[in-house]
Every structure is written in C-alpha cells, then in structure tokens.
PATIZA-812938 format. One line per 2 residues: number of its first residue (from 1); their letters; for each residue x, y, z of N, C-alpha, C, O. Coordinates in pm, whole numbers, plus 50000, padded with zeros to 5 digits. Layout:
// residues N
NUM = a = X/Y/Z/X/Y/Z/X/Y/Z/X/Y/Z  ...
***
This chain:
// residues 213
1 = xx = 50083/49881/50000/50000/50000/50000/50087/50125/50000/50203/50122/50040  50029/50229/49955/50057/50345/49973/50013/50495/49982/49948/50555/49896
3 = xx = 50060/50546/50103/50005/50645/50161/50074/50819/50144/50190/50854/50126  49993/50873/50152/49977/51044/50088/49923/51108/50218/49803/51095/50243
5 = xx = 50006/51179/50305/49988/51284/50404/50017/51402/50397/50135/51437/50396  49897/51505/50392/49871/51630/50374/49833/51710/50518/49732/51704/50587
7 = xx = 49974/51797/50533/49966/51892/50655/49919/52010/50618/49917/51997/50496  49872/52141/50647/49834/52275/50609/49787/52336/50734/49707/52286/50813
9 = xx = 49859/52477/50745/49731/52614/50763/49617/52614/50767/49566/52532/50691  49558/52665/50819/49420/52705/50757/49438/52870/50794/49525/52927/50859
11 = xx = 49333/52916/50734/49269/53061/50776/49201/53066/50924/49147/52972/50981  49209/53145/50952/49091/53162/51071/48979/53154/51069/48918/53240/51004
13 = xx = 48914/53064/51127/48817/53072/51130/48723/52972/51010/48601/52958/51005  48855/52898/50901/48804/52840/50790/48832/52649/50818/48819/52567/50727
15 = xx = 48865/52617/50938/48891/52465/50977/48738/52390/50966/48724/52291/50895  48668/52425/51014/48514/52340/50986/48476/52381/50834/48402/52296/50784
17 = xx = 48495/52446/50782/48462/52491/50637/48542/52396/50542/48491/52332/50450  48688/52394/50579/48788/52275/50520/48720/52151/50533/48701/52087/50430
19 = xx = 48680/52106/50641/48665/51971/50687/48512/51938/50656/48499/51816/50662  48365/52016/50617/48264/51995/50553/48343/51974/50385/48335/51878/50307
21 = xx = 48390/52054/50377/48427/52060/50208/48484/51879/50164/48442/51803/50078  48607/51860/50278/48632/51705/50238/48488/51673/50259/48419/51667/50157
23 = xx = 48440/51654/50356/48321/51511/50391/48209/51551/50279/48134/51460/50244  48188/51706/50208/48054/51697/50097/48066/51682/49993/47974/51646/49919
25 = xx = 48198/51709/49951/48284/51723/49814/48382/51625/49751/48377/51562/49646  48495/51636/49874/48589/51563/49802/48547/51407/49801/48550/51348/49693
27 = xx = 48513/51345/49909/48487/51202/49910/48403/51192/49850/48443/51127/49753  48261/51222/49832/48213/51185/49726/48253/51218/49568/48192/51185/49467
29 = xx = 48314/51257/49574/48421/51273/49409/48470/51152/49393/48453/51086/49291  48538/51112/49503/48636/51027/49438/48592/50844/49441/48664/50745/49429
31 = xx = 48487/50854/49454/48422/50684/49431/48450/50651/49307/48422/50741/49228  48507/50531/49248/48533/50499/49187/48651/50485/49108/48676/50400/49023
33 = xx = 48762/50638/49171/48902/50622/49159/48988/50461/49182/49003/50407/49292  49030/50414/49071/49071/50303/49074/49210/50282/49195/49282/50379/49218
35 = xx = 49229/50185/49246/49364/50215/49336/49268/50266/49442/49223/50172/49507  49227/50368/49477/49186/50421/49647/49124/50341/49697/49029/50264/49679
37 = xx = 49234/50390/49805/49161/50270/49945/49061/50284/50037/48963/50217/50067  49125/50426/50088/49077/50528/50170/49113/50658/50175/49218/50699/50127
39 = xx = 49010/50746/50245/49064/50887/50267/49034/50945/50391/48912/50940/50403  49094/51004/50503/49019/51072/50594/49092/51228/50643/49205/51254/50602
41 = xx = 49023/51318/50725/49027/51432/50701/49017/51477/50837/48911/51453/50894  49141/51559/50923/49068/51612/51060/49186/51747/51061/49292/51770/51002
43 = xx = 49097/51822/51171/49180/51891/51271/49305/51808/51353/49281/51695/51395  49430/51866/51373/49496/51829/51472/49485/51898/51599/49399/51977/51635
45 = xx = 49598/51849/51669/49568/51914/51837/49651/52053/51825/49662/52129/51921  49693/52071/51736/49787/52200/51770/49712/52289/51646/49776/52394/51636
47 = xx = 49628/52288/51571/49526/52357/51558/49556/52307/51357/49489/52376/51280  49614/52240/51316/49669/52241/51148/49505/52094/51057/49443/51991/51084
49 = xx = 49516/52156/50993/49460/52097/50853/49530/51945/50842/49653/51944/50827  49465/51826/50847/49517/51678/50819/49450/51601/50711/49333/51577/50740
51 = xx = 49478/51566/50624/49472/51487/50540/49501/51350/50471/49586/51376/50386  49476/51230/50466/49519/51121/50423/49474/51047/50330/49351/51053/50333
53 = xx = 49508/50983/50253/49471/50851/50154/49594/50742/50133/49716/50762/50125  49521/50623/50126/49551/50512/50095/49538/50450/49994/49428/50407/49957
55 = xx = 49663/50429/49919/49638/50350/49770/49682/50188/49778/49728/50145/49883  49667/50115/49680/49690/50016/49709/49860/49996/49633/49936/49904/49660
57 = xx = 49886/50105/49539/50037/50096/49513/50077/50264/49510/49993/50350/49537  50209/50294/49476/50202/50378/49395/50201/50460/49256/50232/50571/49213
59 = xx = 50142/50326/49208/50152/50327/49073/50005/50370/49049/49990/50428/48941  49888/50354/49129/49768/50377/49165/49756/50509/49176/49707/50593/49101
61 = xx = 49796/50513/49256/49836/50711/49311/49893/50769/49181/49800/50809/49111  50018/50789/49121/50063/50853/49041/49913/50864/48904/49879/50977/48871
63 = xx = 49846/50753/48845/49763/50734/48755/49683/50824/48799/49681/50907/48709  49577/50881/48928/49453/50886/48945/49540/51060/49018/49472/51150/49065
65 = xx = 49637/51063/49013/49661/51222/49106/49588/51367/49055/49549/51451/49137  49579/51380/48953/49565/51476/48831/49407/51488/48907/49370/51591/48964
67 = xx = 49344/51396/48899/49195/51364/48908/49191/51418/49052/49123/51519/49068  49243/51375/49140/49269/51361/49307/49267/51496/49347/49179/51542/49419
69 = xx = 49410/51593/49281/49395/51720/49331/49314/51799/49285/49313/51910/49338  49233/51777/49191/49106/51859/49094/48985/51844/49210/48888/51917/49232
71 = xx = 49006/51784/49242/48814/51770/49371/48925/51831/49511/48857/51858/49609  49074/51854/49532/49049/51890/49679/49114/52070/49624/49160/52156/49699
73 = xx = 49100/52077/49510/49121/52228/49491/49089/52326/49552/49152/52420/49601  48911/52277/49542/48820/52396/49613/48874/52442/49735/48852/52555/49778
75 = xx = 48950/52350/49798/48968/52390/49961/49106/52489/49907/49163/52520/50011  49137/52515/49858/49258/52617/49842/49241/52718/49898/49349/52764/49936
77 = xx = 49149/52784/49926/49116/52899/49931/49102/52951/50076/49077/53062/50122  49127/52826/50134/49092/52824/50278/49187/52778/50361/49169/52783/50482
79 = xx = 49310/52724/50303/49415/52740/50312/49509/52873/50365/49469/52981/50319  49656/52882/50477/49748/52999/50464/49815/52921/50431/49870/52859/50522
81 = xx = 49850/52878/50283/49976/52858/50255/49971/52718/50185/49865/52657/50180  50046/52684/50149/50100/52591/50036/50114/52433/50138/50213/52416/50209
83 = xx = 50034/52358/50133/50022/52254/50186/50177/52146/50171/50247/52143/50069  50203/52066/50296/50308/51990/50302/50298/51843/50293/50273/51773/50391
85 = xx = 50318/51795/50168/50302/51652/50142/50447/51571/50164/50562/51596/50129  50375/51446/50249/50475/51356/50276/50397/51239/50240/50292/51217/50301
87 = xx = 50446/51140/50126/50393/51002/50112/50497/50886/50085/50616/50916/50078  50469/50796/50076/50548/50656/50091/50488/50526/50103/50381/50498/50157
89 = xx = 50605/50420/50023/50542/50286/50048/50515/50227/50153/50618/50221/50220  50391/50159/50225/50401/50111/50392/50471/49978/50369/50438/49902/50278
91 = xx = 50553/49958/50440/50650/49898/50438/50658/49740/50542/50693/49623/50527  50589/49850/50677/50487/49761/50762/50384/49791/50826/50409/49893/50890
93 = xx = 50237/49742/50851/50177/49684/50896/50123/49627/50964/50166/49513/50975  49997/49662/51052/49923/49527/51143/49765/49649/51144/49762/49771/51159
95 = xx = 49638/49538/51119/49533/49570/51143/49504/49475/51251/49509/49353/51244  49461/49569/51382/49401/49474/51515/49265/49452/51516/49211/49362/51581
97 = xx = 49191/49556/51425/49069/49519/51448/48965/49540/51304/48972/49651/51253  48901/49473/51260/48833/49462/51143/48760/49659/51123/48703/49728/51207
99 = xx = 48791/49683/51010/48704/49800/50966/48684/49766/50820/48752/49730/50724  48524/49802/50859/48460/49799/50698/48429/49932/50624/48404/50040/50676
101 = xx = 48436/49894/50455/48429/50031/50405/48291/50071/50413/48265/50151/50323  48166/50039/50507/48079/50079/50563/48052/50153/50679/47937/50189/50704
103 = xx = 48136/50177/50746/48176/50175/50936/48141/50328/50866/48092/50358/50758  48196/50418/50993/48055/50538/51017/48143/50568/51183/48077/50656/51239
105 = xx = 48237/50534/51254/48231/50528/51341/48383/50644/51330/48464/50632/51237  48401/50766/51457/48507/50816/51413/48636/50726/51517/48616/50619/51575
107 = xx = 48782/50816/51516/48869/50753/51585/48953/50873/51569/48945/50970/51493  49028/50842/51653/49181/50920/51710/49282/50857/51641/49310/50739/51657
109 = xx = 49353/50950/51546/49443/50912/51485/49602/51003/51519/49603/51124/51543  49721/50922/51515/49868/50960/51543/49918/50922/51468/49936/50802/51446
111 = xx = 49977/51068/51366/50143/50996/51270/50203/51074/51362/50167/51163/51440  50353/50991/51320/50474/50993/51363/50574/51025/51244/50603/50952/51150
113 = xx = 50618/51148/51269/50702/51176/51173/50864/51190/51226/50903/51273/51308  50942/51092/51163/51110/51093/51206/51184/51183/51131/51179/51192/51008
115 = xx = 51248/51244/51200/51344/51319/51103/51508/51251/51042/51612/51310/51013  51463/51072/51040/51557/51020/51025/51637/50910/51080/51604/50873/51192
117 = xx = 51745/50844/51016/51822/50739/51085/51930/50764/51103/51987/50853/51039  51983/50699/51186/52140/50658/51264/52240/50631/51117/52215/50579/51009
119 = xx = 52368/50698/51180/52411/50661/51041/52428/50499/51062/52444/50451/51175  52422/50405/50920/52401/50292/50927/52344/50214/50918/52374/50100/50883
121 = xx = 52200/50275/50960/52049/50225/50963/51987/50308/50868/51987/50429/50844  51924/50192/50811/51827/50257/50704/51657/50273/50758/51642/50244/50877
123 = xx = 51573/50301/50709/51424/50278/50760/51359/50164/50714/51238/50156/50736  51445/50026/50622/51434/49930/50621/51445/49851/50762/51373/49759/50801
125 = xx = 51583/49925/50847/51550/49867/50974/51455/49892/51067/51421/49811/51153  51405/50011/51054/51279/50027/51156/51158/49970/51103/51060/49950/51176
127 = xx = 51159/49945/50986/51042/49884/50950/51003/49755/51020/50895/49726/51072  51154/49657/51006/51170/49526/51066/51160/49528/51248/51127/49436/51323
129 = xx = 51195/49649/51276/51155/49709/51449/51006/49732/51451/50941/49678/51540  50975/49771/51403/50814/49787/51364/50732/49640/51408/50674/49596/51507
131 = xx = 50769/49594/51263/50709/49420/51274/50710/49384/51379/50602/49372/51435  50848/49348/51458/50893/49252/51542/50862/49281/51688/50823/49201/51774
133 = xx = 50892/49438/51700/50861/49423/51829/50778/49524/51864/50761/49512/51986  50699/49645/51810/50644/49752/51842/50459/49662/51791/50368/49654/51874
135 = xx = 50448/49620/51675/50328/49598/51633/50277/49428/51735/50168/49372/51735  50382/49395/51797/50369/49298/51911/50364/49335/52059/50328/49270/52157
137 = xx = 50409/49452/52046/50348/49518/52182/50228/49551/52213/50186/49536/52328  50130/49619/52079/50034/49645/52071/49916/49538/52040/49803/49572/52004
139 = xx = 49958/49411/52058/49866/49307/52074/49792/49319/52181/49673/49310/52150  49816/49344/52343/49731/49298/52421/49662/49476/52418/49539/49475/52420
141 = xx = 49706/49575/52415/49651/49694/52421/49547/49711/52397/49509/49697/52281  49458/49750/52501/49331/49831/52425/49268/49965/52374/49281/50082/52410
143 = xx = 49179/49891/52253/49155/49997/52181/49228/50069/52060/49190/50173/52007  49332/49999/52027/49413/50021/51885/49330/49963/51754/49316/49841/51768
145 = xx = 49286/49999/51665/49259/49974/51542/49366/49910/51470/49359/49789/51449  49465/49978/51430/49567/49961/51294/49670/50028/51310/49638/50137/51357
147 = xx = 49797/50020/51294/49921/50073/51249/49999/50042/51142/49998/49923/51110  50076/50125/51069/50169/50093/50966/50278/50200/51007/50278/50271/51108
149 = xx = 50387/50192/50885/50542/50249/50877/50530/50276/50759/50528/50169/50699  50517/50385/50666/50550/50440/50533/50713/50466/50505/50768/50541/50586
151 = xx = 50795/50409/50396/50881/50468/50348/50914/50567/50280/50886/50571/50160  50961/50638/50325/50944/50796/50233/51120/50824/50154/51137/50911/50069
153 = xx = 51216/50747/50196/51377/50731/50140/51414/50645/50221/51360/50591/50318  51530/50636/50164/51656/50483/50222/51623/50504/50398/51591/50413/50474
155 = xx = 51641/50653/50436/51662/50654/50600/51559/50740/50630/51567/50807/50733  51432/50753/50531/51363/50823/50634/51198/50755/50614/51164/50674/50528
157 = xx = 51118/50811/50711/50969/50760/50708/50850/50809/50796/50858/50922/50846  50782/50761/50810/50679/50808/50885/50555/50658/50903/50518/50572/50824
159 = xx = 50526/50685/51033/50460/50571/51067/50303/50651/51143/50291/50773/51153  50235/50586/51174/50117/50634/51197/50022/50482/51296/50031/50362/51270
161 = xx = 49944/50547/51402/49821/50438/51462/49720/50463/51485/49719/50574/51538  49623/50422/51475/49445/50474/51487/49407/50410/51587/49430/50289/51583
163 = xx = 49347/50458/51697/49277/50427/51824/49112/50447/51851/49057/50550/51811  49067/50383/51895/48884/50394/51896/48859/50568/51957/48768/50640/51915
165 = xx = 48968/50613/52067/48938/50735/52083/49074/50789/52161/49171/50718/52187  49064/50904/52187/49199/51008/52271/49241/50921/52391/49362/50902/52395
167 = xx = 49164/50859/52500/49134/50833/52580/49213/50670/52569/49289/50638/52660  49188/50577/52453/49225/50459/52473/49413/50485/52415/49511/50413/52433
169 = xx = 49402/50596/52354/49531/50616/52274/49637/50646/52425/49747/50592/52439  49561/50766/52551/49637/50821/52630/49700/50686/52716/49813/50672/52765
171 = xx = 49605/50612/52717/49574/50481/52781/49705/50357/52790/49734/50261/52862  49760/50431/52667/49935/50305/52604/49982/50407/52574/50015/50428/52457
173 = xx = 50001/50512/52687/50123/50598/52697/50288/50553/52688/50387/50574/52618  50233/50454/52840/50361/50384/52864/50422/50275/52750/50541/50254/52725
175 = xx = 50303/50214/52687/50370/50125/52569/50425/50191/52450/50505/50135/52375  50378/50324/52431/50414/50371/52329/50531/50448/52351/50611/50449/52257
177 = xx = 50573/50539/52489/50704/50599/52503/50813/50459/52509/50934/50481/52509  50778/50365/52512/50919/50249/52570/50962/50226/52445/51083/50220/52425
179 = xx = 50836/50202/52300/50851/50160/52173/50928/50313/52128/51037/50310/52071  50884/50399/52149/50973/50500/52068/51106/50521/52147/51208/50529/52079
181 = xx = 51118/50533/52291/51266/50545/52314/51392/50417/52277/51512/50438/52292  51327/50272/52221/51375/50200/52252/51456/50224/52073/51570/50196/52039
183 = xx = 51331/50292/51982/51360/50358/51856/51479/50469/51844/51574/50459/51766  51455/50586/51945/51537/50688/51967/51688/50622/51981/51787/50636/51909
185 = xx = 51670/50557/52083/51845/50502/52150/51913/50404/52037/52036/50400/52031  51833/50324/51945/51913/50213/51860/51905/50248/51682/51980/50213/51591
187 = xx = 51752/50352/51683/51755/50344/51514/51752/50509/51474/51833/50560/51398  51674/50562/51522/51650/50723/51470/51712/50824/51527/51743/50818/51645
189 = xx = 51745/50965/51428/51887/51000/51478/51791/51111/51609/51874/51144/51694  51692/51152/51633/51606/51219/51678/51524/51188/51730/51507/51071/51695
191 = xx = 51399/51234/51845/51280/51231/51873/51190/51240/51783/51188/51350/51729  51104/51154/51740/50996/51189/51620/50884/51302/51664/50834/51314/51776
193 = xx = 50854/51389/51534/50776/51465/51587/50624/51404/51570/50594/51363/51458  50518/51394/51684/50386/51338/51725/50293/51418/51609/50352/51519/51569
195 = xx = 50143/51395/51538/50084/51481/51489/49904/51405/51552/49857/51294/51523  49855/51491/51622/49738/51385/51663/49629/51482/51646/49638/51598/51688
197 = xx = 49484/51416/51561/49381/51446/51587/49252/51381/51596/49266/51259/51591  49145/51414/51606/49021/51336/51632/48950/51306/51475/48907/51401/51409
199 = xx = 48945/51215/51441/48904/51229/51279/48788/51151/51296/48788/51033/51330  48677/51229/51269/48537/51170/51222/48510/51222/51041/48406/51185/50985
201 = xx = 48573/51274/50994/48563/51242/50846/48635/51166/50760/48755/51179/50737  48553/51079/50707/48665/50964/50654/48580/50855/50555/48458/50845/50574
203 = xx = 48639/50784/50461/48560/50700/50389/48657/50579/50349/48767/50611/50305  48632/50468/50359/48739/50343/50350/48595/50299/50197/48472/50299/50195
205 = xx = 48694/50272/50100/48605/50197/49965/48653/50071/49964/48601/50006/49872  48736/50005/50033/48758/49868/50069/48721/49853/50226/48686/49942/50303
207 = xx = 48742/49695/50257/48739/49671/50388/48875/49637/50384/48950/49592/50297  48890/49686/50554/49039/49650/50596/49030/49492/50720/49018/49524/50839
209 = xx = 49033/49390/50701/49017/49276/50766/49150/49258/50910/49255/49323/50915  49123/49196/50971/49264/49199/51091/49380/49131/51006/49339/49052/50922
211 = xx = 49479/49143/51011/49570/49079/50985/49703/49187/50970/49685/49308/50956  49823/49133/50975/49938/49229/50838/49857/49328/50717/49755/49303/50652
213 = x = 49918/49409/50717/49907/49496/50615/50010/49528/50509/49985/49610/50421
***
C-alpha cells in the first residue's frame, strides 16, 4: 500500500469549512478512483489541517493524482499557505481490528514523523523494528485499530496508529514511550515529531480485515 499525508494552515476561522468541504465534496468525488483505498480528514491538536489517503500501490496514486487534486482544489482557498506533502510505500503493517468500508464510526488518529536514521540504519531497519517488536506490543493493548510504517527514502519515514478514541490512545502511553525510546536510543537519529487528531471524516472503499498489512 501506499500512503499520501497532507499537513496545512488554515485561515481563521476556515477549519470546519475545510473539513465539511472534504466530507461533501471531496469524498464523494472520488468513488470509483481506481487504486483508492481510503481517505480521511481532521483537525489536529495544535490547531493544522490533516489529510490522508491510501492507495493500494504507487503506481495507483501517480495514475489517478491529476483527478485527486482537481476535487480537493476547492479547499485552496481556505488554506494559509502551500500545503506539506509527505507520502510513501508502507512497508509495515498490522490491522488489530476489522474496519469495513461501511463503518461510520470516528477515531483518534497519530502519525509519527522521524526526522531520520542513525548513520548505518536505514528505515528498512525500523520497519523490521516495527514488525517485530512495536506491532507485538500492541497486541494485548486496548483499543488500537491499525498501524503501519511508510517509506518515504533509504533513511527516512513516517509511521502512523488509529485508536477507537483520545482516551484509549492516552491509555498506552507507557507502551508507546518504551517503543519509541527503545527507537530513539538504537535506530532514529532524533525524537519523532507526534501529529494527533480526532478524525470523524473519513471514507474506507475497501474493507480492511485483521491481519498484516
């Protein structure tokens, strides 16, 4: 799979105006875009514009983009400033809990953005840190949906997890600072920077079943 993350500005006063525009406009545009998986759309906690989709390659994405940024145009306007795209192949993977492209239900979502690896280490190795021991921590946890690891270059990436709400996310504090310092001290040259918001706009055109991703 592959994923497309859109940070932005907004205007004052224009964040619920952004975020009707995805849920009346853009998602219903894009039914039938071949390749899309999903898309969802929120406020973060520090007040910025969030954006996501899921393709099933990027060969999917590159074909259908032209089409893609033509329906989220309109929101330009409501925008301060020139939006910041970061996308990449997910590399790894784990769905904990079944979501259908029917569900209706919102969630608390966290990317994680690294500013990088150790010299030595590539983000091939955190990917395999990922697998082995972070997406196995989050087995007994409650209230996690899904996580993956996007590759974005040889040493860099961004990973991301969806939680039923703020509350079950605050909940694996402790599992989640041990998984990232244990990241900090052996693979990444930095603290990753956190991006979290409450996303009730969103549309999955597949189902996502438990398993690897």
């Amino acid at each position: 799979m592959f994923v497309r993350l859109t940070l932005a500005d907004v205007k004052e006063g224009e964040m619920n105006n952004a975020l009707e525009y995805v849920k009346n406009t853009v998602i219903p545009s894009y039914e039938g875009i071949s390749g899309l998986l999903g898309i969802a759309a929120c406020a973060t906690n520090d007040g910025r514009f969030m954006a996501w989709s899921t393709w099933a390659n990027e060969e999917a994405k590159d074909a259908s983009i032209e089409k893609f940024n033509q329906a989220l145009a309109g929101a330009g306007e409501m925008l301060a400033g020139q939006p910041v795209v970061t996308e990449g192949t997910m590399v790894a993977g784990q769905q904990y809990v079944a979501v259908s492209k029917d569900g209706e239900d919102g969630f608390f979502a966290r990317f994680v953005l690294g500013g990088g690896t150790q010299e030595g280490k590539t983000y091939d190795d955190v990917a395999d840190f990922m697998t082995n021991t972070v997406y196995p921590a989050y087995e007994n946890v409650e209230g996690i949906y899904g996580t993956g690891a996007c590759k974005v270059a040889e040493d860099k990436g961004f990973s991301f997890n969806f939680w039923t709400n703020h509350d079950a996310a605050h909940a694996a504090s402790d599992v989640i600072s041990s998984v990232v310092s244990d990241a900090v001290a052996n693979l990444i040259s930095e603290a990753p920077q956190e991006i979290t918001g409450q996303c009730d706009i969103w549309k999955n055109y597949v189902d996502f079943p438990v398993g690897k991703l």
